[in-house]
N, C-alpha and C positions, 0 to 999 in steps of 0.2 A: 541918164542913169542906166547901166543894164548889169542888173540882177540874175543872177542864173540862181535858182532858188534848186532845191530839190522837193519834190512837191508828193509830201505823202500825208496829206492830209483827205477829208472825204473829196475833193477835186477840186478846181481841176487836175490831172494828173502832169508829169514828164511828156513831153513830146518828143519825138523820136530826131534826128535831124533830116532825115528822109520827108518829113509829113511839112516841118518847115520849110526846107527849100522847096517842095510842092505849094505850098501856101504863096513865096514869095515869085511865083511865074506871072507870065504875063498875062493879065485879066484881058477877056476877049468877051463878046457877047452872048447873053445867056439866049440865045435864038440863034447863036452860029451850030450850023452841022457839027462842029466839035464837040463844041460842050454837050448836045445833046448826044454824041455817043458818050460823052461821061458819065452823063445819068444814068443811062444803057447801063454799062458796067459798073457803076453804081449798086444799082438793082441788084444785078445778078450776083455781087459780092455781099450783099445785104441778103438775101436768101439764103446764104452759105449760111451766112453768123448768126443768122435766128432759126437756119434750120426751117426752112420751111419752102413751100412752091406758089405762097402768095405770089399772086400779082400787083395786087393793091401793095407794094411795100417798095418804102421812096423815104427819102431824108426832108423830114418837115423844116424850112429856115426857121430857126430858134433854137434854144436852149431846150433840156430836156422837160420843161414844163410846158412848152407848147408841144410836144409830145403827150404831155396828159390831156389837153387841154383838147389835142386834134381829135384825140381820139372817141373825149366825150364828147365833145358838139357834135361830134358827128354820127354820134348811138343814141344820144339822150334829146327828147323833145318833151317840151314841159308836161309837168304832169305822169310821167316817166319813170317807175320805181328801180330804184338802184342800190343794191347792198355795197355797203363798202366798209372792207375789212381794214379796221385800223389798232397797229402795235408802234406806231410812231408818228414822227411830222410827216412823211408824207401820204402815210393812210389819211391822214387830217387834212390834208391840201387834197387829196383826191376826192374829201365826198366835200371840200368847200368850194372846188370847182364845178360838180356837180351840182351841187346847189345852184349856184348861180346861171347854169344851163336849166334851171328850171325842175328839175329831177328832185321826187318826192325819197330821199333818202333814208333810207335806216344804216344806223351805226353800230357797226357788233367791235366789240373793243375786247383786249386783251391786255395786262401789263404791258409796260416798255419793255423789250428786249426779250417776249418770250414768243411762240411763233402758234400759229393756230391748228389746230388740230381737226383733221374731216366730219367728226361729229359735232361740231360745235356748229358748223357752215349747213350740217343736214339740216340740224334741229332749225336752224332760222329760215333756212329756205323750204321745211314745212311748214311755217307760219304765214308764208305770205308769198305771193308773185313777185318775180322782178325780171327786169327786161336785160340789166347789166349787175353781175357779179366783180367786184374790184376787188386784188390784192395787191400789194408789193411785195416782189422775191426776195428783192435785199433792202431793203428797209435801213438806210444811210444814215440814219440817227442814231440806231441803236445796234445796228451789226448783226441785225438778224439774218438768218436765210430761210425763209418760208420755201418746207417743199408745194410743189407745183403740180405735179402731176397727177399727186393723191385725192386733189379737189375738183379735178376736173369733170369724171363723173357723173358726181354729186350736184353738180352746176348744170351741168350739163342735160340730165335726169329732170332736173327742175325747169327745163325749155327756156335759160337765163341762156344771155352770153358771157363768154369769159373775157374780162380785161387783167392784163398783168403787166403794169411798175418793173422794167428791168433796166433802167435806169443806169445803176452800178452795175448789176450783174451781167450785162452781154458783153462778149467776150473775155471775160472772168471766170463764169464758172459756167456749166451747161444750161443753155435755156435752149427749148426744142418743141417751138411753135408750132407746130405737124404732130408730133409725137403725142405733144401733151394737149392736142387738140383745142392751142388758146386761138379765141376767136380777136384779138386786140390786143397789142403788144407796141409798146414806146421802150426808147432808152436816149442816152444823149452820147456826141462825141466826143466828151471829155474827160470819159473814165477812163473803162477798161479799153476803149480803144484807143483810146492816147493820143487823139485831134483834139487843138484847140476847141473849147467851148462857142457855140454856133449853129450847129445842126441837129435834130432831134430823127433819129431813125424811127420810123413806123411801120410794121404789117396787120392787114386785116383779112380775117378769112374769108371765103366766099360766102358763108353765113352773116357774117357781117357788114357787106357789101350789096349784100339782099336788104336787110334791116337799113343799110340807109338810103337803099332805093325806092321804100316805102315809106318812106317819110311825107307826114302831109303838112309841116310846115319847114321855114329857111333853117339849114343848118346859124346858129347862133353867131359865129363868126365869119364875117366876110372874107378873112385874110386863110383861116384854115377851115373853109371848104370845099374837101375832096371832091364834092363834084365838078366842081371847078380846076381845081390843082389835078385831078388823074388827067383831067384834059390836056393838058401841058406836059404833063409825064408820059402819056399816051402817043399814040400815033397823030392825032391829032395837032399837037404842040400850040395849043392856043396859050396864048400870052394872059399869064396872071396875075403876078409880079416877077420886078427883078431879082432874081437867084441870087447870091451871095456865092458867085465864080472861082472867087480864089477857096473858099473855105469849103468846096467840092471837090478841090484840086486835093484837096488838105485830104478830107475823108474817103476818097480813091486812095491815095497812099495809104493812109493806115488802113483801109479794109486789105489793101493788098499783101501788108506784111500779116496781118491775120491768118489770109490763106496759105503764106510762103510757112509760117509757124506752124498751121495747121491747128484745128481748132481742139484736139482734144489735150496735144503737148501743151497749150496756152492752159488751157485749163489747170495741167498736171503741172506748172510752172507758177499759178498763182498761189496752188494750194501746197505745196511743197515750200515755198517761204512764207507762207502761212502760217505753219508747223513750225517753220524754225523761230520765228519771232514770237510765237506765242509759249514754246520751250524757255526761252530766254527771258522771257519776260515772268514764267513762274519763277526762276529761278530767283529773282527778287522778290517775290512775294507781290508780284501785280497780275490781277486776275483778270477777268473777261466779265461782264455785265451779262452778258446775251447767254440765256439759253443751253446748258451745257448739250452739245452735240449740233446746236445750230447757229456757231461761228461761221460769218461769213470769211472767205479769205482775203474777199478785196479791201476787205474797212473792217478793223480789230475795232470794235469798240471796250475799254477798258479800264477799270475802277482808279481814281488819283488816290494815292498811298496816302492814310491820316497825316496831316502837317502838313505836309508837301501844298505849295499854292500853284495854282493852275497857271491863272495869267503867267506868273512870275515864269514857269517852267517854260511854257510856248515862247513866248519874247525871248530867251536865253540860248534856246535851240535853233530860235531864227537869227537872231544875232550874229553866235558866234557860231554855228556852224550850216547855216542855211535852210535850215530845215524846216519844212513847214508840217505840221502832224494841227488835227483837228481838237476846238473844245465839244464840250456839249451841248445839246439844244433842250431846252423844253425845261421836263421834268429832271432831267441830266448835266443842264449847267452847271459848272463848277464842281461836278463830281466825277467826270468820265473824260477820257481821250478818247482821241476817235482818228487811227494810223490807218493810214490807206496803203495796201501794195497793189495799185493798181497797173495795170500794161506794164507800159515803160518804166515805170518806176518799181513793178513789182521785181527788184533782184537779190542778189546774195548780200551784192556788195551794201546795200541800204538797207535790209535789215543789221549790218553789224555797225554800219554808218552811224544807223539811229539809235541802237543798244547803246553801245561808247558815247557817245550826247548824249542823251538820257541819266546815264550813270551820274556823267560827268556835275548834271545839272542837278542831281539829286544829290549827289556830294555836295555842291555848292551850299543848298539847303539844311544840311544837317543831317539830312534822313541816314537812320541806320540801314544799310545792308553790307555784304561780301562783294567788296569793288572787282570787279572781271567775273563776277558769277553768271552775270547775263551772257556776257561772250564766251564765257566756256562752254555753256550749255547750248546755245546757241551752235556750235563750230563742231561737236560733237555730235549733235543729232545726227544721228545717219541710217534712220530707218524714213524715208519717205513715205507717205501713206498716197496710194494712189485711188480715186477713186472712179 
């Protein structure tokens, strides 16, 4: 079977053909002098994209949930207080991982789809100590974009560390791991960078690095602890498992067209078809869920028009015209889309791709609206908003 799908749902995303034919070279040993200058540059292109002069910062093998995962085993030892800020699934998967590292959790929640505000995180963090403050920036359930920097502070102020979920958001929109002084920071390869799913990028700051050198028992998982793995990414190169070779062939290429794009035009690229699909899409009278002012650009999350059936729509779009766009989760099933322009896939040509299917499928259903009103509105915008 080979499917060429167009992938704008919440991920994985479009892969570039560059990041492919990277992935399909010839596998050689994760101990040859080679590979380890790949990680080398690895690193150093991974610093660029988080913005940051960590050392501690390497691509964890797994998916971007062994990224949450590295990051708490390796801050949290039982008994361990931890705030974790939750507006979605994966505020919920961050303090259930927690949990299970043993960490004495409080949960500050917020509706779906609205984003938190800095005196909400003061007030809770005058109530009580914690060792690890958690958020997610983009919040892939519901389309939020939590700002970052406003809270740092205030975390900070309170002698917590900071962890931040950018998951979808690195290289999508600005995250700036130095700037905004986050002490832990995950994302995965298959968003905005537009690698195959596989590897989990992580940096830790030298605050953070401290905290897990004072650790008095084993970090929680054998397979993702750093004191082990910096070993191996270190000068040292002690053997800790076998890499996953070809899918760092894969993640060297896309961090490299990163650079070649430059990381702020990438930015001013996701959110400028951001604008056009979300223009186009009032123009049928379909709205946004999340937050008015804190739409993410990478993952529209957005309300399914009365009548209109979900399944029926996603199956139709994948059918006949390939497209894959996200359902809901949660509290959100059955009532929200969830369209990704992520990396590769975030272009011109796929927002009017997806508008014209869209329409098309909503025609098929009966739904009233003005047939081509999405793509006029859509093709007309021509004020980009840079930010």
């Amino acid at each position: 079977m080979n499917l060429k799908r167009v992938l704008m749902g919440p991920g994985p995303s479009d892969v570039d053909a560059r990041v492919l034919e990277a992935l399909a070279r010839p596998t050689i040993g994760h101990l040859d002098p080679n590979f380890i200058e790949i990680l080398n540059e690895i690193r150093e292109l991974l610093k660029y994209t988080f913005q940051t002069r960590n050392e501690m910062t390497l691509a964890m093998s797994g998916t971007g949930s062994a990224g949450m995962e590295t990051c708490i085993v390796n801050l949290i030892e039982p008994g361990d207080a931890m705030l974790v800020c939750i507006n979605g699934v994966f505020g919920n998967r961050m303090a259930d991982v927690a949990e299970r590292a043993g960490a004495e959790v409080t949960r500050l929640e917020v509706d779906w789809g609205r984003i938190f505000e800095p005196e909400q995180i003061k007030r809770a963090l005058q109530k009580k100590k914690y060792k690890v403050v958690g958020i997610v920036q983009a919040e892939t359930s519901t389309g939020a974009h939590q700002p970052i920097k406003e809270i740092s502070d205030i975390v900070h102020e309170s002698g917590a560390l900071y962890l931040v979920d950018a998951v979808t958001s690195l290289g999508g929109t600005k995250v700036d791991v130095d700037g905004w002084q986050i002490d832990a920071c995950y994302s995965g390869s298959q968003k905005c960078l537009s690698c195959p799913p596989g590897l989990s990028p992580v940096t830790f700051s030298e605050a953070a690095v401290k905290a897990m050198e004072r650790r008095k028992t084993k970090v929680q998982s054998w397979y993702l602890d750093l004191n082990m793995i910096r070993q191996y990414w270190g000068s040292e190169r002690l053997y800790h498992h076998t890499a996953p070779i070809n899918m760092n062939y894969a993640l060297l290429e896309a961090l490299k067209m990163v650079k070649e794009e430059r990381l702020e035009k990438r930015w001013e690229r996701h959110l400028n078809n951001h604008y056009m699909l979300k223009t186009g899409l009032a123009a049928i009278d379909i709205h946004y869920v999340t937050q008015k002012g804190y739409e993410l650009p990478m993952l529209n999350a957005v309300t399914i028009p009365e009548g209109v059936d979900d399944l029926k729509t996603r199956r139709q779009l994948l059918s006949e015209f390939n497209i894959e766009i996200g359902g809901g989760l949660g509290v959100f099933k059955g009532k929200v889309w969830r369209i990704g322009l992520m990396g590769a896939a975030s272009t011109v040509s796929n927002v009017l791709l997806f508008l014209a299917a869209l329409e098309k499928s909503l025609y098929d259903q009966g739904h009233q609206f003005e047939p081509g009103a999405s793509i006029a509105a859509a093709i007309t915008y021509g004020n980009p908003i840079k930010e």
